[in-house]
PDB file of N, CA, C and O in Angstrom, chain B, residues numbered from 101:
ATOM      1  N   UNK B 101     -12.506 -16.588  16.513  1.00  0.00           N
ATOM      2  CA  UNK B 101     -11.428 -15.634  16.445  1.00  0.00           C
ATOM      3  C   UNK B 101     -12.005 -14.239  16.649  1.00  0.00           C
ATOM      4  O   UNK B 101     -13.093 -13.950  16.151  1.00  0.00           O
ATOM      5  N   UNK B 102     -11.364 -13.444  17.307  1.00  0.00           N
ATOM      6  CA  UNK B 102     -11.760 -12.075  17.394  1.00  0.00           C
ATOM      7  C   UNK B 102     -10.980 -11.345  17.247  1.00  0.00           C
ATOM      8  O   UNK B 102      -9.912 -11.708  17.738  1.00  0.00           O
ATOM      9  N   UNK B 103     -10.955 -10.170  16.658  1.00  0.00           N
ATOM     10  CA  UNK B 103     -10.502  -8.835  15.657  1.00  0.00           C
ATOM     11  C   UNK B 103     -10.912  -7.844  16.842  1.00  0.00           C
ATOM     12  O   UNK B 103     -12.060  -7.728  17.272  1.00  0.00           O
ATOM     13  N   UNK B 104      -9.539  -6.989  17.406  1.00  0.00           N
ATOM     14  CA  UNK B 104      -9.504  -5.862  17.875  1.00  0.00           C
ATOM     15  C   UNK B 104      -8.663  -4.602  17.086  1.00  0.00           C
ATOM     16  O   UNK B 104      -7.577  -4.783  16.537  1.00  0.00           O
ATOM     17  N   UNK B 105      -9.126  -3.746  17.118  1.00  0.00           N
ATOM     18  CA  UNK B 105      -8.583  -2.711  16.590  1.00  0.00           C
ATOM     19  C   UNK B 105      -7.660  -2.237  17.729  1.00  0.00           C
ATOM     20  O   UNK B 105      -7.858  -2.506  18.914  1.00  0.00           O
ATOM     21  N   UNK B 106      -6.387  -1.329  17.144  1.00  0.00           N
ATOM     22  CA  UNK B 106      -5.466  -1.257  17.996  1.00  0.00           C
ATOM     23  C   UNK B 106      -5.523   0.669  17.399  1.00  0.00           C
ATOM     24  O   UNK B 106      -6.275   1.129  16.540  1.00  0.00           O
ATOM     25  N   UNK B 107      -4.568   1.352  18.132  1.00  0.00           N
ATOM     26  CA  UNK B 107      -4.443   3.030  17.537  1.00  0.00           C
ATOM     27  C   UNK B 107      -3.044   3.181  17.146  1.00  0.00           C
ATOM     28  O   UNK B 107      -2.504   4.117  16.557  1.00  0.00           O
ATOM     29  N   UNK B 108      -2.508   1.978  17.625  1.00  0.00           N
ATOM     30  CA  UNK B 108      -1.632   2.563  16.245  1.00  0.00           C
ATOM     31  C   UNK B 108      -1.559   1.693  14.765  1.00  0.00           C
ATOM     32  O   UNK B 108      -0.531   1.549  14.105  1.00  0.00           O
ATOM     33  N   UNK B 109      -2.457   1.334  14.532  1.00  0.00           N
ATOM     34  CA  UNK B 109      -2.980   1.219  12.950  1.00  0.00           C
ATOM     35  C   UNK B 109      -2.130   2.556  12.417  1.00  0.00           C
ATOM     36  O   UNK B 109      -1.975   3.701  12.840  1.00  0.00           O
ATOM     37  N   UNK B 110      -1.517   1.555  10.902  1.00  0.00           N
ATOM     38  CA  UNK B 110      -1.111   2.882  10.784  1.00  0.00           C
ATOM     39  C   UNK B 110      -2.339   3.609   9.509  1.00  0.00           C
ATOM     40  O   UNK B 110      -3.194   2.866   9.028  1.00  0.00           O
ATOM     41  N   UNK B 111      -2.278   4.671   9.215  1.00  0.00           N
ATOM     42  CA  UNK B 111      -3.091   5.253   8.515  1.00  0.00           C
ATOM     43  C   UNK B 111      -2.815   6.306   7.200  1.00  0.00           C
ATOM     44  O   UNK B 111      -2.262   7.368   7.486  1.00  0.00           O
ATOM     45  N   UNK B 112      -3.132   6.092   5.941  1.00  0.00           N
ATOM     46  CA  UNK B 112      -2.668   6.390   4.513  1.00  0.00           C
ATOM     47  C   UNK B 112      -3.432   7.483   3.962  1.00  0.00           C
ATOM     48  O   UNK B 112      -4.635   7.251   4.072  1.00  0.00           O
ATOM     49  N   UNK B 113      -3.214   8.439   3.483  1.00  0.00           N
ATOM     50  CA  UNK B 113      -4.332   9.660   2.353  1.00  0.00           C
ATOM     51  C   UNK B 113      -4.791   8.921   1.220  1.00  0.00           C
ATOM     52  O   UNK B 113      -4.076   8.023   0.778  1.00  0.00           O
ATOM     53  N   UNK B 114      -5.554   9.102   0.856  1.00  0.00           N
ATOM     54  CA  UNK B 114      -4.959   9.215  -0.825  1.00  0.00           C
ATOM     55  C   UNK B 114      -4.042   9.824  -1.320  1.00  0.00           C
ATOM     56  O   UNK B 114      -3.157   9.177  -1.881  1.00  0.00           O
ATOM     57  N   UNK B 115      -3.979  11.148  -1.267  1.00  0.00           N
ATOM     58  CA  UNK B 115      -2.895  11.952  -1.670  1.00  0.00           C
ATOM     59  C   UNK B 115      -1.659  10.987  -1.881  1.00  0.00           C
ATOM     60  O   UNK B 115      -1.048  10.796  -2.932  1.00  0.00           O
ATOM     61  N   UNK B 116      -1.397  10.336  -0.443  1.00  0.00           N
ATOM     62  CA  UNK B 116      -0.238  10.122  -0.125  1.00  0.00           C
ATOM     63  C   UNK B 116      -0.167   8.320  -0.551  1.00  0.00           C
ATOM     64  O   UNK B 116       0.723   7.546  -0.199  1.00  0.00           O
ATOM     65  N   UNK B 117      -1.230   8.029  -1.288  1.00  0.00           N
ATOM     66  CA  UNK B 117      -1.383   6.850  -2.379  1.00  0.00           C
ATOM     67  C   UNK B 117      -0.374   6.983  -3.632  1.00  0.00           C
ATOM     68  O   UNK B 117       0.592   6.393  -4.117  1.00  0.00           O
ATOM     69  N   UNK B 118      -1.255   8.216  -3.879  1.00  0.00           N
ATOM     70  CA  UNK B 118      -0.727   8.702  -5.492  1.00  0.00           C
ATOM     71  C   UNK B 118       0.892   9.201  -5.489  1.00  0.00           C
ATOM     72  O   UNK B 118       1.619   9.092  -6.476  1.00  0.00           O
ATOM     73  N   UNK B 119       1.246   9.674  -4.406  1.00  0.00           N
ATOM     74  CA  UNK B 119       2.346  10.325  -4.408  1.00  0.00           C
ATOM     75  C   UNK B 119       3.339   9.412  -4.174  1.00  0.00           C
ATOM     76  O   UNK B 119       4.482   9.841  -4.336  1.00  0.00           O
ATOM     77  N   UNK B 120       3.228   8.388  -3.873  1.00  0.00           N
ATOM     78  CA  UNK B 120       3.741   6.830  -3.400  1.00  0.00           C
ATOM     79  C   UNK B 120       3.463   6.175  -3.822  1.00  0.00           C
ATOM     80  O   UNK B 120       4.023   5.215  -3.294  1.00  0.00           O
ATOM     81  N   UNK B 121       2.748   5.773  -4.723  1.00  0.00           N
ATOM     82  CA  UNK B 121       2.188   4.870  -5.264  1.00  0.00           C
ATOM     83  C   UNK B 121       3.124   3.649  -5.848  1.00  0.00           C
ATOM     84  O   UNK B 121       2.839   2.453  -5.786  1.00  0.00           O
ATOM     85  N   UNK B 122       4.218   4.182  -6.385  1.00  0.00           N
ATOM     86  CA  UNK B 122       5.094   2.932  -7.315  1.00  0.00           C
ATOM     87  C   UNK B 122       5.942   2.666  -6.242  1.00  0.00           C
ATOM     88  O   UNK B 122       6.573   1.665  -6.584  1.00  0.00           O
ATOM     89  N   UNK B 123       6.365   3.071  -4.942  1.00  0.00           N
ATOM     90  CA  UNK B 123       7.422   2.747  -3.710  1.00  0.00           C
ATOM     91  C   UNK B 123       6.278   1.618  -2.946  1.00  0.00           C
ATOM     92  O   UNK B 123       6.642   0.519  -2.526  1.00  0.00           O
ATOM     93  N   UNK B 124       4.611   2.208  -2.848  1.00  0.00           N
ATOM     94  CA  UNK B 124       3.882   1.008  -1.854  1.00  0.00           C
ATOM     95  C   UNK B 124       3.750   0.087  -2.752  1.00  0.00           C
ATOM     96  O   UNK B 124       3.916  -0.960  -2.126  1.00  0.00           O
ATOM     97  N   UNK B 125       3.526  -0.197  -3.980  1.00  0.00           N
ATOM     98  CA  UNK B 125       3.105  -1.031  -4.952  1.00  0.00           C
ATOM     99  C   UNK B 125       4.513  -1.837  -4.854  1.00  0.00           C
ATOM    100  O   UNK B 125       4.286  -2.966  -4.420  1.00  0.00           O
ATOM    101  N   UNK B 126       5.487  -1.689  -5.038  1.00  0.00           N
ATOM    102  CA  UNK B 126       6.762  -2.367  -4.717  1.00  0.00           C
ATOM    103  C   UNK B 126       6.725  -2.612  -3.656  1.00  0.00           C
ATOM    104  O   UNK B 126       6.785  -3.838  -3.567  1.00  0.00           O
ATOM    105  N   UNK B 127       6.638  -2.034  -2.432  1.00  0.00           N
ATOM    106  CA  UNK B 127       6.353  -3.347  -1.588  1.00  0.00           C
ATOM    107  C   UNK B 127       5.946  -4.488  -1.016  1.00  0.00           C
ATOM    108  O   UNK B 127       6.380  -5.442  -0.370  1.00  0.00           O
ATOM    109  N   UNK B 128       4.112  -3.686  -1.877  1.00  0.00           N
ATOM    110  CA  UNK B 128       3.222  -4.904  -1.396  1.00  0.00           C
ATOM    111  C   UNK B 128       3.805  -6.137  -2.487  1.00  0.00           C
ATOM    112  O   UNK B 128       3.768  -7.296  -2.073  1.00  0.00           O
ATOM    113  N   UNK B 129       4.284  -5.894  -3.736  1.00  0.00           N
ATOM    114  CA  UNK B 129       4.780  -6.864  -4.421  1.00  0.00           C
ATOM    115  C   UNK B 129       5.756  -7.838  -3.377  1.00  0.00           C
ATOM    116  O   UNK B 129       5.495  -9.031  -3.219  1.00  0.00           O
ATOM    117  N   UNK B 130       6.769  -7.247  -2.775  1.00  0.00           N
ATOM    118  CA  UNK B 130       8.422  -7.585  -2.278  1.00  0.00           C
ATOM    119  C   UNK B 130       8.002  -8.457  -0.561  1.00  0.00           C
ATOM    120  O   UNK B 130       8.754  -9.206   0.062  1.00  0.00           O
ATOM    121  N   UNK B 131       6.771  -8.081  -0.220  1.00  0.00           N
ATOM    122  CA  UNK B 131       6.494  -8.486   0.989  1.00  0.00           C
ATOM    123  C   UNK B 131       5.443  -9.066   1.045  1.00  0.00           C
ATOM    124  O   UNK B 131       5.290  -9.702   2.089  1.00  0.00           O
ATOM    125  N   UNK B 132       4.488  -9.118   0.204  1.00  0.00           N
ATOM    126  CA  UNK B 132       3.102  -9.033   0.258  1.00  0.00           C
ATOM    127  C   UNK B 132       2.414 -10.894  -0.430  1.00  0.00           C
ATOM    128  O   UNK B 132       3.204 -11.439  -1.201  1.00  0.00           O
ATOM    129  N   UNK B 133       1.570 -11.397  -0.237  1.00  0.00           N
ATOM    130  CA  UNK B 133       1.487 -12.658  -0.315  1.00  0.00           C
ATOM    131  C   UNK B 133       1.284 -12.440  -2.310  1.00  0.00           C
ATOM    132  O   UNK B 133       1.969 -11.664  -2.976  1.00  0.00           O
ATOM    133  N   UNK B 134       0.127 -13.399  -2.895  1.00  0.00           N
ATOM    134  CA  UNK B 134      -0.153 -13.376  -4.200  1.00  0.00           C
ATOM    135  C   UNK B 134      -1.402 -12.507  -4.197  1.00  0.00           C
ATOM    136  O   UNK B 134      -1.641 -12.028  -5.305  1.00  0.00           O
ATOM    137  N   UNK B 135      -2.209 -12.200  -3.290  1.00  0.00           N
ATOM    138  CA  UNK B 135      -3.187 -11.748  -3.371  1.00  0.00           C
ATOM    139  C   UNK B 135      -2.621 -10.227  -3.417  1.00  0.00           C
ATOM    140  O   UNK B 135      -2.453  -9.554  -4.434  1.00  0.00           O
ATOM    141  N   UNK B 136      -2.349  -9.820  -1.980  1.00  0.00           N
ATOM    142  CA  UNK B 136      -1.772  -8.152  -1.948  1.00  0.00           C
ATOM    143  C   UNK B 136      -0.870  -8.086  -3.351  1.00  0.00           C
ATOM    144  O   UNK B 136      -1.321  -7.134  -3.989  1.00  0.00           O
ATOM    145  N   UNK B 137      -0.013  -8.578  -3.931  1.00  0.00           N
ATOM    146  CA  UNK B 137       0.643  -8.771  -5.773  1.00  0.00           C
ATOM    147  C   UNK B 137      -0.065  -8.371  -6.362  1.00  0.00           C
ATOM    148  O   UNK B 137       0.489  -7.532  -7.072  1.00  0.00           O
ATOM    149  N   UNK B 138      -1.148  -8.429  -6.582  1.00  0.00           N
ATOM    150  CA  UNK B 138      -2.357  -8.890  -7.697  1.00  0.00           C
ATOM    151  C   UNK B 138      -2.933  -7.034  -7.366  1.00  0.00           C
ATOM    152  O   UNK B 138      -3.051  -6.109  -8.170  1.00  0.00           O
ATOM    153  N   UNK B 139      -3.169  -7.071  -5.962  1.00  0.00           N
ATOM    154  CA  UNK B 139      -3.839  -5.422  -5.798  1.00  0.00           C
ATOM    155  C   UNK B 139      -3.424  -4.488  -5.998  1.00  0.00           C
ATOM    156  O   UNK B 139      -4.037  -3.463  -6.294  1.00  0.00           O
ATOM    157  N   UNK B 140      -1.786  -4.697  -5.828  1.00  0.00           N
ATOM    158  CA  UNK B 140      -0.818  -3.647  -6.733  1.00  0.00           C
ATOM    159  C   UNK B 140      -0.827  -3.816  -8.214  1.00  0.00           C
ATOM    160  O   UNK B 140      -0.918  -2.827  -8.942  1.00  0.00           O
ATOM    161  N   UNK B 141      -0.751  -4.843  -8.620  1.00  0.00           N
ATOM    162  CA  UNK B 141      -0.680  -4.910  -9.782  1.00  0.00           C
ATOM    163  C   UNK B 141      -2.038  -3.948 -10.821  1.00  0.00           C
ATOM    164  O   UNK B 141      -1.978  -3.524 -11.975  1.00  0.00           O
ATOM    165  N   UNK B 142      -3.053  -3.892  -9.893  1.00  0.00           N
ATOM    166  CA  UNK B 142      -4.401  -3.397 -10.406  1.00  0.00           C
ATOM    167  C   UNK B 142      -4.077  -1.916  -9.892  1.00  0.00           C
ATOM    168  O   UNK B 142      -4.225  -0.946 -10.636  1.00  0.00           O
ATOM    169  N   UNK B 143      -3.629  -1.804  -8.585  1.00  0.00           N
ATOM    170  CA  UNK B 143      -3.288  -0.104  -8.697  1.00  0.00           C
ATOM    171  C   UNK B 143      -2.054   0.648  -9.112  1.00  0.00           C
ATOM    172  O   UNK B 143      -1.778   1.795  -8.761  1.00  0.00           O
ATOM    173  N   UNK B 144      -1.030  -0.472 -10.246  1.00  0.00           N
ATOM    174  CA  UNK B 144      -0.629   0.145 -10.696  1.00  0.00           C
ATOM    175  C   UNK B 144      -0.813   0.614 -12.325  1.00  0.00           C
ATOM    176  O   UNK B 144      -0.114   1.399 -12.966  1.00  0.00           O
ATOM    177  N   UNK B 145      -1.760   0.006 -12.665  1.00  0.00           N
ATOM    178  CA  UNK B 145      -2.222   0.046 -13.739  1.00  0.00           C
ATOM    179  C   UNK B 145      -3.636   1.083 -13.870  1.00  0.00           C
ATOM    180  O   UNK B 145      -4.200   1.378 -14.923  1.00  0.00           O
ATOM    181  N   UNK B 146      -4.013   1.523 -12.500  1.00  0.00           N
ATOM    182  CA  UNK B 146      -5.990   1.967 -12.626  1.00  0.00           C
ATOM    183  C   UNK B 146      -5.360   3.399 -13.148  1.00  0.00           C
ATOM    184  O   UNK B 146      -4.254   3.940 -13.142  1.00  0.00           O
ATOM    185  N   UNK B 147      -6.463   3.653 -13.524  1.00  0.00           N
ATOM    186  CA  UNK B 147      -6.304   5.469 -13.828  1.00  0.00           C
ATOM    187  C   UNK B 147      -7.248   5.929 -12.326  1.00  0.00           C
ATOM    188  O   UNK B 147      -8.125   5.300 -11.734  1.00  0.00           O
ATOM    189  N   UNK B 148      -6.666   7.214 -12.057  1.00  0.00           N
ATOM    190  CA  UNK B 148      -7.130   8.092 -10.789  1.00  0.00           C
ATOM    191  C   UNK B 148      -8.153   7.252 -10.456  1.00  0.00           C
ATOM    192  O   UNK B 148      -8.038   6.291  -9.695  1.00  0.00           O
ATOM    193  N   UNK B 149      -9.392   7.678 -11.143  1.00  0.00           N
ATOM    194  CA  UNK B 149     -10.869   6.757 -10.334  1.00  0.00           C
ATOM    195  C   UNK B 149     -10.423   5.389 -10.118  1.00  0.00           C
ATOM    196  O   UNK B 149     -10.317   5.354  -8.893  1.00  0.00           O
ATOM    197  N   UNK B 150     -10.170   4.499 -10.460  1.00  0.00           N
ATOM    198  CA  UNK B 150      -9.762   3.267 -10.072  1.00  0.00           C
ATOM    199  C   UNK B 150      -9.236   2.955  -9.083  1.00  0.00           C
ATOM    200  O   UNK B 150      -9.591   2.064  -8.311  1.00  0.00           O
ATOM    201  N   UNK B 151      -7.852   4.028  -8.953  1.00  0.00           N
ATOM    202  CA  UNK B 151      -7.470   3.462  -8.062  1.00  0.00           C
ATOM    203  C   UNK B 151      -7.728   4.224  -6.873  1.00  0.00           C
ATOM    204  O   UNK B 151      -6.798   4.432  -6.093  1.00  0.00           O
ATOM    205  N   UNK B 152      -9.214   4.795  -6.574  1.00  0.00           N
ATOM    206  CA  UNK B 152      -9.577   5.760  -5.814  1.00  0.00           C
ATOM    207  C   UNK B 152     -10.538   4.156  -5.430  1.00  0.00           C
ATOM    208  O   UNK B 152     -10.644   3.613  -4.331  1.00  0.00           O
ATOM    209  N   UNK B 153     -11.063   3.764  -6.613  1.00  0.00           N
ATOM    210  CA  UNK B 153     -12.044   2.597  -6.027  1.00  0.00           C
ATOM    211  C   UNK B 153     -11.129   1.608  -4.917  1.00  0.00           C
ATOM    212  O   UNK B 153     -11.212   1.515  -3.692  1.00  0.00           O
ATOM    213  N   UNK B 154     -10.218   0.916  -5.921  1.00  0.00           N
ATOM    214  CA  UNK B 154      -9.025  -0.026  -4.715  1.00  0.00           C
ATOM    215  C   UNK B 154      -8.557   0.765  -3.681  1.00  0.00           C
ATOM    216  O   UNK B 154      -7.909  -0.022  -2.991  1.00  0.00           O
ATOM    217  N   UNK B 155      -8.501   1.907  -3.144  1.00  0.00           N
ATOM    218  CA  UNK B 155      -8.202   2.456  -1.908  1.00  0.00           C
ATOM    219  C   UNK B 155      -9.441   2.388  -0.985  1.00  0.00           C
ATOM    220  O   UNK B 155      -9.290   2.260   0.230  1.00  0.00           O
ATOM    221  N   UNK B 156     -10.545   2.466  -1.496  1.00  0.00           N
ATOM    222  CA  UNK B 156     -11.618   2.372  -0.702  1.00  0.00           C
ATOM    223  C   UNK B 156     -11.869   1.283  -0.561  1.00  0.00           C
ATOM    224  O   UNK B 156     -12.015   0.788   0.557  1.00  0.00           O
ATOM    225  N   UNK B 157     -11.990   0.593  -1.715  1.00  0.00           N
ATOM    226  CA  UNK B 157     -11.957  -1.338  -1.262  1.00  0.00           C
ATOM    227  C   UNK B 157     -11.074  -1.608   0.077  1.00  0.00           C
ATOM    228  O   UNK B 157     -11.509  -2.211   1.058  1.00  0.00           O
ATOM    229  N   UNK B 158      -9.666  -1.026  -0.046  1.00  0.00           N
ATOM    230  CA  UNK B 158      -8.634  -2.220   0.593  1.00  0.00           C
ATOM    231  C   UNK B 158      -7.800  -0.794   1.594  1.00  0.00           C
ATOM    232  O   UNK B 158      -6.577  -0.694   1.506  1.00  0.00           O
ATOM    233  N   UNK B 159      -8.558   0.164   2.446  1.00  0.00           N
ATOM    234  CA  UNK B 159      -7.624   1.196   2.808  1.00  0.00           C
ATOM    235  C   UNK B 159      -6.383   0.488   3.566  1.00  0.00           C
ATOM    236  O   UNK B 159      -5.193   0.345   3.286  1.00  0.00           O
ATOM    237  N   UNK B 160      -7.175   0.124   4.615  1.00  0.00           N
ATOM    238  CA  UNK B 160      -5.722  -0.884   5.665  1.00  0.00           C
ATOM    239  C   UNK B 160      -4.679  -1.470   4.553  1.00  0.00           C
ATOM    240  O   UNK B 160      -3.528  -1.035   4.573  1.00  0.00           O
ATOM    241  N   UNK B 161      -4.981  -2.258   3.772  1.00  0.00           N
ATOM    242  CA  UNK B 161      -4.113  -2.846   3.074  1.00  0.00           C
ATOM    243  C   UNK B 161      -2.886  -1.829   2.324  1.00  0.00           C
ATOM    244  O   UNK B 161      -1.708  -2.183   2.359  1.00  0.00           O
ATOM    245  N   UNK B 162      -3.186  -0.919   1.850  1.00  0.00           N
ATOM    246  CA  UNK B 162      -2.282   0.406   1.412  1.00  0.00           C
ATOM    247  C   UNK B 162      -1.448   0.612   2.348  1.00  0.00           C
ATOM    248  O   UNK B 162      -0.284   0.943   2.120  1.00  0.00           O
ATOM    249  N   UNK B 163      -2.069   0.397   3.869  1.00  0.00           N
ATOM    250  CA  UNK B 163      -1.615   1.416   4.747  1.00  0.00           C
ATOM    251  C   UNK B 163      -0.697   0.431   5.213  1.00  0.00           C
ATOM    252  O   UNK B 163       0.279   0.859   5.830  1.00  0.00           O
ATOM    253  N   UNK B 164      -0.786  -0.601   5.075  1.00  0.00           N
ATOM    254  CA  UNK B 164       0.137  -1.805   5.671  1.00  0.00           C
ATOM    255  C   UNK B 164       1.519  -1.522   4.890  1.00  0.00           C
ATOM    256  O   UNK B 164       2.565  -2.067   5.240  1.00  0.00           O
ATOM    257  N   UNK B 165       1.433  -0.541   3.697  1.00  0.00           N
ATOM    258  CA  UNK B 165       2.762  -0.951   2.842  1.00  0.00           C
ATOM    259  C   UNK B 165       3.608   0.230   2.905  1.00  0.00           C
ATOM    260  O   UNK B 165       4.805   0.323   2.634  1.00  0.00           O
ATOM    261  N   UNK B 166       2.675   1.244   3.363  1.00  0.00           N
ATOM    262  CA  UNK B 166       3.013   2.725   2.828  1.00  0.00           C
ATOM    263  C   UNK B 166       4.011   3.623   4.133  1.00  0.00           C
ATOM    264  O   UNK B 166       4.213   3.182   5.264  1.00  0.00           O
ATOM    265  N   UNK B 167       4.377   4.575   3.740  1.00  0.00           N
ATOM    266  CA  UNK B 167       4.865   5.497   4.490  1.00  0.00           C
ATOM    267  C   UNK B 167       4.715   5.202   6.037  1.00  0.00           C
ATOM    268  O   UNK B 167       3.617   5.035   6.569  1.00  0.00           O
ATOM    269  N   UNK B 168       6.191   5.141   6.856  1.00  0.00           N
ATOM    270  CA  UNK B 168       5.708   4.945   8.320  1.00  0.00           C
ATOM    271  C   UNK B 168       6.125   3.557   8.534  1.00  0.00           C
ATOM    272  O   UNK B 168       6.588   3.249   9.633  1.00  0.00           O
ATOM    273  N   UNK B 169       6.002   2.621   7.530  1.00  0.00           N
ATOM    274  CA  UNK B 169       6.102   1.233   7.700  1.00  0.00           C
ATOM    275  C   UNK B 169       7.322   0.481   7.265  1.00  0.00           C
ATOM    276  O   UNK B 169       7.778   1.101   6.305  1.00  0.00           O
ATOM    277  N   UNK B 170       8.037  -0.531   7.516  1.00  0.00           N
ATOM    278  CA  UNK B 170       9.236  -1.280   7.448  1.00  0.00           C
ATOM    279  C   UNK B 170       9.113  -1.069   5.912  1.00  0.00           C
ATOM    280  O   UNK B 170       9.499  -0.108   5.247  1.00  0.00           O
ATOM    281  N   UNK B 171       8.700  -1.810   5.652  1.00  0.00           N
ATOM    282  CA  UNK B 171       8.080  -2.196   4.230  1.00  0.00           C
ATOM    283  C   UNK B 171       8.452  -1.523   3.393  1.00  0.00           C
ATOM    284  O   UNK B 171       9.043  -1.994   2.422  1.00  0.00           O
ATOM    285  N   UNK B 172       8.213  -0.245   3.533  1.00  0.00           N
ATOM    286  CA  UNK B 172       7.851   1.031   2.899  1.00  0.00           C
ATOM    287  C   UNK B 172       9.566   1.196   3.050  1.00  0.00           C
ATOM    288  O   UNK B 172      10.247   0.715   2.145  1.00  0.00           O
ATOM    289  N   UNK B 173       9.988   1.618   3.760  1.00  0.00           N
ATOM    290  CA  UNK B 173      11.556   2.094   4.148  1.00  0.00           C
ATOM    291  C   UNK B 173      12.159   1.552   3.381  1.00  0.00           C
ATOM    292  O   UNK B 173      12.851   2.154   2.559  1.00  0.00           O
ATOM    293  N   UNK B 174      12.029  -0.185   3.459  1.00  0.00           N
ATOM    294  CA  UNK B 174      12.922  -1.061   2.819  1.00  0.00           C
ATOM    295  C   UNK B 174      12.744  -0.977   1.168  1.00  0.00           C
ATOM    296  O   UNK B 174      13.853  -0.843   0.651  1.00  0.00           O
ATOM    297  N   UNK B 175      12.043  -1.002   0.532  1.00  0.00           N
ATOM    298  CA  UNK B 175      11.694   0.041  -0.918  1.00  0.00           C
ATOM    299  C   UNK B 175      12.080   0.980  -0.992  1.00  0.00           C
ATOM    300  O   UNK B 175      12.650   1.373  -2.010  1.00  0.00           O
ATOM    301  N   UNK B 176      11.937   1.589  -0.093  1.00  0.00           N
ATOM    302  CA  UNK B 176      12.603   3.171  -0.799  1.00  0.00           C
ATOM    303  C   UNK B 176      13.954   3.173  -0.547  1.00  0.00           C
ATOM    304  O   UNK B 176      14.570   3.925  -1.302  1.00  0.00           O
ATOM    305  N   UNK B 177      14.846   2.387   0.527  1.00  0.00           N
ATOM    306  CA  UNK B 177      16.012   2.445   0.341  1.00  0.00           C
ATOM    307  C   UNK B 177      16.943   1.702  -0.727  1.00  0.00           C
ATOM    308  O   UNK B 177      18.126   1.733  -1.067  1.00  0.00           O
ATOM    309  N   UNK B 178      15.612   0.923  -1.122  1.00  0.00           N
ATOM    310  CA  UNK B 178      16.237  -0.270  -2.240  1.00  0.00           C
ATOM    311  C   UNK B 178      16.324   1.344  -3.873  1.00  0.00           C
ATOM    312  O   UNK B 178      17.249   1.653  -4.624  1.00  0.00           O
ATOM    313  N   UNK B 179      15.275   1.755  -3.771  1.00  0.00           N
ATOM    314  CA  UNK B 179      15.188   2.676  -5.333  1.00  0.00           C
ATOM    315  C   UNK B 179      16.420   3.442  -4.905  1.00  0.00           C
ATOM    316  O   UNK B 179      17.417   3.278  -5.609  1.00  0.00           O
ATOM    317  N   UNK B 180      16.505   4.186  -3.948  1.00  0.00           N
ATOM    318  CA  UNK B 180      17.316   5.625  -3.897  1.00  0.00           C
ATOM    319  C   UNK B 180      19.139   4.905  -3.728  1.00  0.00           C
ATOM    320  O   UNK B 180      20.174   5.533  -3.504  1.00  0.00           O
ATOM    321  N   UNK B 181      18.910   3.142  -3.979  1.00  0.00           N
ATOM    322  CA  UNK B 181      20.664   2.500  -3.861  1.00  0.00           C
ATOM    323  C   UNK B 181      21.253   3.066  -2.903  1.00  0.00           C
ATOM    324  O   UNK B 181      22.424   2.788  -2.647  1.00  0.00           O
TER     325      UNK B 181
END
C-alpha cells in the first residue's frame, strides 16, 4: 500500500484546538471509529500540556474533525439547534 500526501489536507492550530475543542471532540466522538472516541475522550479531559502532547501525537487526526470539515459543520449545527 502506498500513502500520498495530497494539499488539500486540511490543516488545524492549536489555538484553534483549544478554541474548538468541545465542537472537534464531538465530532470525532459522532463520526469517529472507537479509537478516534477514546482520543477525544483524553483531550477532553488533558489540561493545556496534555493536550498540547495529543495534538502533537495525532495532528492530522484533529484536523480531520475540526474547522473546514463536514464533520465539524455537522456539530456545530447540531449545538447552535
Amino acid at each position: 500500500m502506498t500513502l500520498t500526501a495530497t494539499s488539500s489536507k486540511p490543516r488545524l492550530t492549536f489555538d484553534e484546538l483549544r478554541e474548538y475543542k468541545h465542537l472537534i471532540t464531538g465530532a470525532m466522538d459522532a463520526y469517529g471509529g472507537s479509537f478516534v472516541s477514546s482520543i477525544a475522550q483524553a483531550a477532553r479531559r488533558a489540561d493545556p500540556s496534555n493536550l498540547y502532547r495529543l495534538f502533537q501525537a495525532f495532528p492530522d487526526l484533529f484536523a480531520v474533525y475540526g474547522p473546514g470539515t463536514r464533520f465539524f459543520a455537522d456539530v456545530k449545527r447540531a449545538y447552535e439547534g
